[in-house]
C-alpha positions as CSV (number, residue, x, y, z in Angstrom):
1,X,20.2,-43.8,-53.8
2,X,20.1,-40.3,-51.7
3,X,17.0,-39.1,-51.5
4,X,16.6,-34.7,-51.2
5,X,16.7,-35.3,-47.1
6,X,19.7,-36.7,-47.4
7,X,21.7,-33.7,-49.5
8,X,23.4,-31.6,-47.2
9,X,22.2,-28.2,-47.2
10,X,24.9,-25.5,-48.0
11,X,24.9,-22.5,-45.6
12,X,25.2,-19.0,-47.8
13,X,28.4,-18.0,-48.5
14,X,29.4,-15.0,-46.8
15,X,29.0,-12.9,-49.3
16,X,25.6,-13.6,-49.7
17,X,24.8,-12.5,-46.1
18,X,26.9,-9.5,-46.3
19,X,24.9,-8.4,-49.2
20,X,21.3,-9.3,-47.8
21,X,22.8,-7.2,-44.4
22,X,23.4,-4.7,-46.9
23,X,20.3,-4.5,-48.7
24,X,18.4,-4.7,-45.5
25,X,20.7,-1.5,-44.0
26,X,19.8,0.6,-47.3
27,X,16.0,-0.1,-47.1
28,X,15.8,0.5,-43.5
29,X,17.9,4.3,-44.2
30,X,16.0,4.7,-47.1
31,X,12.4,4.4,-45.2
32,X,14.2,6.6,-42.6
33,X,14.8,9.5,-44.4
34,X,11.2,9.3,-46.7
35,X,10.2,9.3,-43.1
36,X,12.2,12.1,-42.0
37,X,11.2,13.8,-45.4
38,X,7.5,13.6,-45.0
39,X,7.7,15.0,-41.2
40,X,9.6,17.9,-42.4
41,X,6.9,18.9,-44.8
42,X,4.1,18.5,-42.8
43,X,5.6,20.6,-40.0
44,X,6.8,23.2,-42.8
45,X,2.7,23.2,-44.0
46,X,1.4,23.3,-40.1
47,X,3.8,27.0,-39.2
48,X,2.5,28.1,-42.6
49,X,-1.2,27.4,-42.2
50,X,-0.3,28.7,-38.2
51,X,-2.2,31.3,-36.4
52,X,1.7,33.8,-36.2
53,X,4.3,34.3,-38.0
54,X,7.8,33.5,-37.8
55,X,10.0,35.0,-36.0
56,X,13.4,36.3,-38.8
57,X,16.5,36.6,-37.1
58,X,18.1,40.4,-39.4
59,X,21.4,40.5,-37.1
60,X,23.1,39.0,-34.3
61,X,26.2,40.1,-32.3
62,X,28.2,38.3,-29.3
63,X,29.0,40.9,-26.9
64,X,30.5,38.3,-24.6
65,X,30.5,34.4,-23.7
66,X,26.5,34.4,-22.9
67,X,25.3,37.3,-23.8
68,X,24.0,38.7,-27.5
69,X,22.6,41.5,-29.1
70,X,20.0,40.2,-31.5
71,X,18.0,42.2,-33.8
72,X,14.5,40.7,-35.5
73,X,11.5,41.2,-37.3
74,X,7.9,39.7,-36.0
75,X,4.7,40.8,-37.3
76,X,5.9,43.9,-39.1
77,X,7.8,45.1,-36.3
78,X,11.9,44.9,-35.6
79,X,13.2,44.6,-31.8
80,X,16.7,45.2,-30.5
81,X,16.9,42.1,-28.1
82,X,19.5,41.8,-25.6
83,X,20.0,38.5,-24.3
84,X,21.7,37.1,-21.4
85,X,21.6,33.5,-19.7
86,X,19.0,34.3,-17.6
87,X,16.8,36.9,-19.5
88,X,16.1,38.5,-22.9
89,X,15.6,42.1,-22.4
90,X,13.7,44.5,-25.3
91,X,16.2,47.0,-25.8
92,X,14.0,48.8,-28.7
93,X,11.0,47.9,-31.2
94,X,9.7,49.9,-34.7
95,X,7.4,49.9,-37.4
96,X,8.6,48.6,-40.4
97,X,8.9,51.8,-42.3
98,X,8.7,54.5,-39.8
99,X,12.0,55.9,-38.5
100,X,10.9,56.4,-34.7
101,X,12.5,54.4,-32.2
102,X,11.3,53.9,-28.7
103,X,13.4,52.9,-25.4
104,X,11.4,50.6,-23.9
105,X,13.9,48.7,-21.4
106,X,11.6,46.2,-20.7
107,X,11.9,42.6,-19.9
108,X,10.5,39.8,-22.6
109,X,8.0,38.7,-19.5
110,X,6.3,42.1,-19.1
111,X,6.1,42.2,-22.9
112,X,4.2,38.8,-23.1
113,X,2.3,39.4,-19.5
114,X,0.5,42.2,-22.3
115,X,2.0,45.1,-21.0
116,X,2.6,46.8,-23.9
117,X,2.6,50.7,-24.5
């Protein structure tokens, strides 16, 4: 009489392993991008609830292999950027709604070092 020691146990077939594999694979993606999900919103909530506001990009035009002309809005003002490889240069900055413009030529590092006009 066999006894339940003496059954041979009978490996999975092999499509039973490629389906656990595959069940495994789709919970570890889908934990991934909840993940992924969750992060995005909390960043999204942190530069809302952030002390500036973001930078909108109106216009952008390559002028050669590096360098750009770039036009945006930040706190209620739009600047004429041009930028190179090695620097980003204020070309010209207004008000939103007034019509007067103002050559300022003036590097993005004397513009952040405060010295403003």
């Amino acid at each position: 009489m066999s006894t339940p020691q003496d059954m041979p146990v009978e490996a999975p077939s092999f499509a039973a392993q490629l389906g656990g594999t595959a069940l495994a694979l789709l919970l570890v993606l889908a934990l991934a991008w909840l993940a992924l999900r969750g992060l995005k919103k909390l960043q999204q909530r942190a530069s809302a609830s952030g002390p500036g506001e973001p930078i909108v990009l109106l216009r952008s035009t390559s002028l050669g292999p590096r360098e750009r002309v770039v036009a945006v809005r930040y706190r209620g003002r739009e600047y004429l950027l041009g930028v190179t490889a090695a620097q980003v240069t204020v070309i010209d900055r207004h008000d939103d709604g007034h019509d007067d413009h103002h050559d300022h030529r003036r590097t993005a590092a004397a513009v952040d070092d405060g010295d403003r006009p």
